[in-house]
matplotlib code that plots the C-alpha trace (Angstrom):
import matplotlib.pyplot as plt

x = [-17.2, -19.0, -17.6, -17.3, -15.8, -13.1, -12.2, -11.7, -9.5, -7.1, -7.1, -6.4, -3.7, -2.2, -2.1, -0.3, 2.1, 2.4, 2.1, 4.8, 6.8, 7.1, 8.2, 11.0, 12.4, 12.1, 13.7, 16.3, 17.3, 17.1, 20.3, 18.0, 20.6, 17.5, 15.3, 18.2, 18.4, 14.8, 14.7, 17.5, 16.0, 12.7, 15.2, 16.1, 12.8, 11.6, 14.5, 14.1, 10.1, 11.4, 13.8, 11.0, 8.8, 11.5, 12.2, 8.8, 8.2, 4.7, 5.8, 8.5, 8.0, 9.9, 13.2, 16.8, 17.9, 15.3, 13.2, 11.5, 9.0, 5.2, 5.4, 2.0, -0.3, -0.5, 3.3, 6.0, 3.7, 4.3, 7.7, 8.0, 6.2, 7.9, 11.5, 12.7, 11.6, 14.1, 17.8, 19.0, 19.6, 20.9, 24.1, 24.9, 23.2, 21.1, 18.6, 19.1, 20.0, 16.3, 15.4, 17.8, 16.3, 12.9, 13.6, 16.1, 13.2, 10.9, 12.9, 13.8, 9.6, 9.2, 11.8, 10.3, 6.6, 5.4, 7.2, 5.4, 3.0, 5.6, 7.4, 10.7, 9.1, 5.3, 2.7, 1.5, -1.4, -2.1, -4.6, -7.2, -8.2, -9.5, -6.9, -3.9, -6.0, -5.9, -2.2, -1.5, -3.5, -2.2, 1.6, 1.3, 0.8, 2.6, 5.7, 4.9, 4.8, 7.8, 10.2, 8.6, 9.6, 13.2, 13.6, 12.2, 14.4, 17.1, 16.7, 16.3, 14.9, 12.8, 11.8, 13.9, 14.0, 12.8, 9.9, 8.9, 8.1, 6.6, 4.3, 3.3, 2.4, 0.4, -2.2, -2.0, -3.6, -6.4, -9.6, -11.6, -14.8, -17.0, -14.6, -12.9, -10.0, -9.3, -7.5, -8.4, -7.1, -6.4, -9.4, -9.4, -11.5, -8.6, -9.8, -8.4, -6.1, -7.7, -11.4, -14.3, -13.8, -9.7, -9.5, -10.2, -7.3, -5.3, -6.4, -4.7, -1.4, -1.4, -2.2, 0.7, 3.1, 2.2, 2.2, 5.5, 7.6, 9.5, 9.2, 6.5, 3.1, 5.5, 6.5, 4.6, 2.2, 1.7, -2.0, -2.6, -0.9, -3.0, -6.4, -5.3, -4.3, -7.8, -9.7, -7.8, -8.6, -12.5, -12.9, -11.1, -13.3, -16.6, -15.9, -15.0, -18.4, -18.9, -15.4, -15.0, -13.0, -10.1, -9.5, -10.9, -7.8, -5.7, -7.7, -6.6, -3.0, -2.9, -4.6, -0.9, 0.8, -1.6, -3.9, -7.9, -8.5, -11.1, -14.2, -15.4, -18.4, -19.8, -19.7, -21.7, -21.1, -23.5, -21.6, -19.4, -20.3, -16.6, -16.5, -13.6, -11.1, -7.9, -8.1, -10.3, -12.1, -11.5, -13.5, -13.7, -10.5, -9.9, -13.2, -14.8, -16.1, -14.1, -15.1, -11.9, -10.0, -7.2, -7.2, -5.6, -3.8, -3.2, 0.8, 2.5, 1.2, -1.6, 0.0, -1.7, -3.9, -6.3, -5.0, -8.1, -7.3, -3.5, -4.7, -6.9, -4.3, -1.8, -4.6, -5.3, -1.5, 0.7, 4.0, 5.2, 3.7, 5.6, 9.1, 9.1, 10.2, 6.7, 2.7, 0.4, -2.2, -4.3, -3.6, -4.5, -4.5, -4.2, -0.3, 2.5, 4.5, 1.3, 2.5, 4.1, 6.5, 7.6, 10.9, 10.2, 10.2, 7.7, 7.6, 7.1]
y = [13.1, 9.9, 7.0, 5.0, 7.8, 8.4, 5.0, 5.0, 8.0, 6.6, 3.7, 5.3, 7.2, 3.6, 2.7, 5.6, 5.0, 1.4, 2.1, 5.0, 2.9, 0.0, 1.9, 3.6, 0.2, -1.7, 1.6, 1.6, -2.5, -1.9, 1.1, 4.0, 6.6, 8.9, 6.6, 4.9, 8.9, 8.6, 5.3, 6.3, 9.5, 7.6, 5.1, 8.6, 9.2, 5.9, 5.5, 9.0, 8.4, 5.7, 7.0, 9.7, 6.8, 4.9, 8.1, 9.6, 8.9, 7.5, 4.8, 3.1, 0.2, -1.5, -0.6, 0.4, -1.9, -4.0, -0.8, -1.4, 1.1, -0.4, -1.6, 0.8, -0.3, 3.0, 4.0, 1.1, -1.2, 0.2, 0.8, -3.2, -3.7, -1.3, -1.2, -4.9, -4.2, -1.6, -3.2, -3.3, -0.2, 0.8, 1.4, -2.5, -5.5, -6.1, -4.2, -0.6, 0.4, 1.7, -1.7, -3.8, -1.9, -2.9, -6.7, -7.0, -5.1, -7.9, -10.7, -9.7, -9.3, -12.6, -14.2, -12.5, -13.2, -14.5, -11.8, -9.1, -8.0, -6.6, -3.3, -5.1, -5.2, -3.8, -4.6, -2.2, -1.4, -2.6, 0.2, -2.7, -6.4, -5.7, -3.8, -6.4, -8.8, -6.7, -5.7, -9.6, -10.6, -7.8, -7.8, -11.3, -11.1, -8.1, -9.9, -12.9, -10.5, -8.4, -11.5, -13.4, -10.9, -10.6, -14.2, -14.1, -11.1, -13.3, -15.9, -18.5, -21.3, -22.2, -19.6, -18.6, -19.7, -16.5, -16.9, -19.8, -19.1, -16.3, -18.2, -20.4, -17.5, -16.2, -19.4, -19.6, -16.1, -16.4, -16.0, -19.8, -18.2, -15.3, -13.9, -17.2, -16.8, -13.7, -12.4, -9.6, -6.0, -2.5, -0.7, 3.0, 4.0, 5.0, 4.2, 2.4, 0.1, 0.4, 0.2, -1.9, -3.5, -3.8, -7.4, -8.1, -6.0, -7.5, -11.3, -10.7, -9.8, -13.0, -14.5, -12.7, -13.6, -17.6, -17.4, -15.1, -17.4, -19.5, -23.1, -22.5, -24.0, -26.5, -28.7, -30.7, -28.6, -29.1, -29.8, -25.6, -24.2, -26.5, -25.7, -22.3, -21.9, -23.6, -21.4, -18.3, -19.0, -19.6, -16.7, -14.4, -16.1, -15.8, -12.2, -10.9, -9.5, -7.9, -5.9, -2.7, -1.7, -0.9, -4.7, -6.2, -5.2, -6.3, -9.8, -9.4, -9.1, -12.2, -13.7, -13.7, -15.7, -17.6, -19.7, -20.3, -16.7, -15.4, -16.3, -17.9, -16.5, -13.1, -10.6, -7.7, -4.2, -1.7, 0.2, -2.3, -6.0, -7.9, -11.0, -13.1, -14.8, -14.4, -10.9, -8.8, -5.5, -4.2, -0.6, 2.3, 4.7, 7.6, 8.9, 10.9, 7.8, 7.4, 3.7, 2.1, 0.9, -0.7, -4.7, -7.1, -10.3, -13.5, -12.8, -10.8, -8.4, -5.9, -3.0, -3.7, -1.2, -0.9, 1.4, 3.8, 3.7, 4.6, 7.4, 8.8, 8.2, 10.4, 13.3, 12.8, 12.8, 16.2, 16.2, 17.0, 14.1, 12.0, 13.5, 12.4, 10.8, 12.0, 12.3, 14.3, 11.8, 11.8, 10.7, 8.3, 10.5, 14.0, 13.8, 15.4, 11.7, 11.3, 14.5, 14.3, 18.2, 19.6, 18.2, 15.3, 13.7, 13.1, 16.2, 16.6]
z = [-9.6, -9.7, -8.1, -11.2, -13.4, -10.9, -11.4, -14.8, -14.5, -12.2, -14.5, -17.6, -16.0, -14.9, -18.6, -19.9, -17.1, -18.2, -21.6, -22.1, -19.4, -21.2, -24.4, -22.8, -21.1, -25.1, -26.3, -23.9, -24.6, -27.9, -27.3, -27.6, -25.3, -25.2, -23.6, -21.0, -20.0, -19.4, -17.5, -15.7, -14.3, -13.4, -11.1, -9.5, -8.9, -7.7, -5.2, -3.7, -3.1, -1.7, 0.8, 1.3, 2.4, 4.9, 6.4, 7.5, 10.8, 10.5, 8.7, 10.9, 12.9, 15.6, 17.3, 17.0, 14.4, 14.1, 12.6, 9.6, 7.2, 6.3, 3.0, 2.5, 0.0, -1.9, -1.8, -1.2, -3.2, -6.7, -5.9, -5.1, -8.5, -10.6, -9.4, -10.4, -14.3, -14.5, -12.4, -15.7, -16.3, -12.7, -11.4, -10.7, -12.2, -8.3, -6.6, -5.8, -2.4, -1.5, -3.1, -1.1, 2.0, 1.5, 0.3, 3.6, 5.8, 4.2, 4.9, 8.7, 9.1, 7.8, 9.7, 12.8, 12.0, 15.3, 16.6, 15.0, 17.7, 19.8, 20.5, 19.1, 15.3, 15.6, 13.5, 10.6, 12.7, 16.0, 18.3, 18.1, 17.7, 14.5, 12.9, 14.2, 12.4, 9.1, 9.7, 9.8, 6.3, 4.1, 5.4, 4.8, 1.2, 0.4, 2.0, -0.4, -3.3, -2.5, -2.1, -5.0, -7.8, -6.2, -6.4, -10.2, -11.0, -9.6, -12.0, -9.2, -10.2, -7.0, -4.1, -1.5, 1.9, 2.8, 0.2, 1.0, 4.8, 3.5, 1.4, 4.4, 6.3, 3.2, 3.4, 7.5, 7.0, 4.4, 5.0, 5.3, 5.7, 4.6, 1.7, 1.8, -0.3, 0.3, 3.5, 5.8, 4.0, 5.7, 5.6, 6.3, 3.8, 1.0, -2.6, -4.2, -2.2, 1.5, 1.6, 1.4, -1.8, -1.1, -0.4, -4.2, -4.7, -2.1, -3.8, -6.8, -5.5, -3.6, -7.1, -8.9, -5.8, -6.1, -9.8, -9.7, -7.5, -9.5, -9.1, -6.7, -8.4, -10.1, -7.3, -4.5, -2.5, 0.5, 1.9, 3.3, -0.1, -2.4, 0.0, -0.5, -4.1, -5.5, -2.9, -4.3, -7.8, -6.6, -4.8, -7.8, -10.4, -8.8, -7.4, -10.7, -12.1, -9.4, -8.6, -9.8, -12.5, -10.6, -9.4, -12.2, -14.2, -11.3, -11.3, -15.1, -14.2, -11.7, -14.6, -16.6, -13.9, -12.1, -14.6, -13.4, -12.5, -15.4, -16.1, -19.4, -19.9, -21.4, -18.2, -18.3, -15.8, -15.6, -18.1, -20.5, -21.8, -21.6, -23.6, -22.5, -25.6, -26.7, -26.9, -24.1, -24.3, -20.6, -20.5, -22.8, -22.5, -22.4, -19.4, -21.8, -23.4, -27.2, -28.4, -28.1, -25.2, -23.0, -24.3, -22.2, -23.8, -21.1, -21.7, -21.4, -18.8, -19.4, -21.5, -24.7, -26.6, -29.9, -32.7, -32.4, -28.4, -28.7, -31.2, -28.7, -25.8, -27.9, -28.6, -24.4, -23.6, -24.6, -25.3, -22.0, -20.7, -22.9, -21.5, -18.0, -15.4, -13.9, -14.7, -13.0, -11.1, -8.1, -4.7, -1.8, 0.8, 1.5, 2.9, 1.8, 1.1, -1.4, -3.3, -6.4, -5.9, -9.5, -8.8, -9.3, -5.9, -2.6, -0.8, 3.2]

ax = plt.figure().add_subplot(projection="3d")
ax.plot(x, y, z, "-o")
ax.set_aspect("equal")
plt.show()
């Protein structure tokens, strides 16, 4: 399968995730019991992928209690991003326990940064120079990320002290030259999230962590975080044209929190021409090539679609795709923890 066609599929399987996501959570607040079943059972889900995760050996770091689990890219990420939208319909008002696990394991890494090249707390990757220096720019802004949309879905008002060292670790850690702006992202060759064109990718999540943290962009800024939050917004800008789909909608996404991000001129791909305005055509949806597609509005997040592309979305989508708490959808890896099993949960 071409490289670009791949692309789009994972993409449009992102949006009917999104899109049938986001119907069962309004549902839900609006007292639908049928749809609280249903985002009850995906919390089930989520949690137990994520236990899965903490629990496979290959993904521990550190000692005795100071063990933590890599916050990967392509499995506790989207947990970190999904996971706070639905506390409201969990057992207690806070984070789940899986949840409170990773934010806790977060917060200990953070505190412990300079210690992270150790055997007391390890970092992600450390069998050479190269890889240390990777493991260092990508924990740094998933630790920014994962602590920023706790503190939001706290309601605080400004960061948290653990956020806030986080955040200083997030500019001490970006790239000043080459791909200035960005920071140095796991590469091991895994489309999307680790591979040559991650650190686009990795970019944006540092713009939805600064643009997530509340307070953060409204007070004083220090010299480093101003530096760094006008060379993020550069290097996202300029690199958009030339991203792939993939992390072009994720430079979208920052786009809703973090102001500056998208271009104002008419960019063209090889395959779409995107004019930028208050309402944006982002790619054509569903692969095959049907003339409508996913739109995304500056706020709220990207979940929007065209009445001709929610028609074809329903012909594209049966029912029993529609029932959940799961979708069939490809993997990063070849792994069993990267296995959705038919019960609903990350086999090993």
């Amino acid at each position: 399968m071409p490289a670009d066609s791949a692309i789009i599929r994972r993409v449009s399987h992102i949006a009917l995730i999104c899109m049938v996501t986001t119907g069962w959570v309004n549902k839900a607040n609006a007292g639908d019991p049928e749809d609280a079943f249903r985002v009850r059972k995906a919390i089930a889900y989520l949690d137990g992928r994520q236990d899965d995760w903490s629990q496979f050996a290959k993904s521990q770091r550190g000692e005795g209690v100071d063990r933590t689990a890599c916050v990967s890219c392509h499995t506790g990420l989207s947990y970190a991003l999904a996971r706070p939208v639905l506390r409201p319909f969990g057992p207690t008002s806070g984070p789940g326990a899986p949840e409170g696990r990773m934010i806790a394991a977060v917060s200990l890494r953070v505190e412990h940064w300079d210690e992270l090249d150790s055997p007391r707390f390890r970092l992600m990757y450390d069998h050479d120079d190269h890889k240390e220096v990777e493991s260092r720019g990508t924990e740094a802004v998933l630790n920014a990320l994962v602590l920023a949309l706790d503190d939001t879905k706290l309601r605080r008002t400004t960061p948290g002290a653990a956020t806030r060292t986080a955040m200083r670790h997030l500019w001490a850690t970006q790239a000043t030259e080459g791909n200035a702006g960005s920071w140095d992202w796991l590469n091991f060759g895994l489309e999307p999230w680790e591979a040559n064109g991650s650190p686009a990718f990795g970019a944006a999540l540092a713009a939805i962590a600064v643009g997530s943290a509340p307070g953060y962009l409204g007070q004083a800024l220090d010299e480093d975080a101003t530096r760094g939050v006008r060379s993020l917004r550069d290097y996202l800008r300029k690199r958009f044209p030339e991203e792939s789909l993939f992390n072009r909608l994720w430079i979208l996404e920052a786009s809703t929190t973090l102001d500056g991000l998208r271009p104002t001129r008419r960019v063209r791909s090889s395959t779409n021409s995107w004019p930028f305005g208050a309402r944006t055509v982002v790619g054509p949806w569903p692969p095959s090539g049907t003339s409508s597609g996913l739109t995304a509005q500056p706020s709220p997040r990207i979940r929007m679609l065209t009445q001709p592309g929610w028609r074809c979305m329903r012909c594209f989508a049966p029912d029993r795709l529609l029932r959940g708490p799961r979708w069939p959808g490809v993997s990063a890896g070849s792994g069993p923890i990267n296995k959705v099993t038919a019960r609903g949960r990350a086999g090993r």
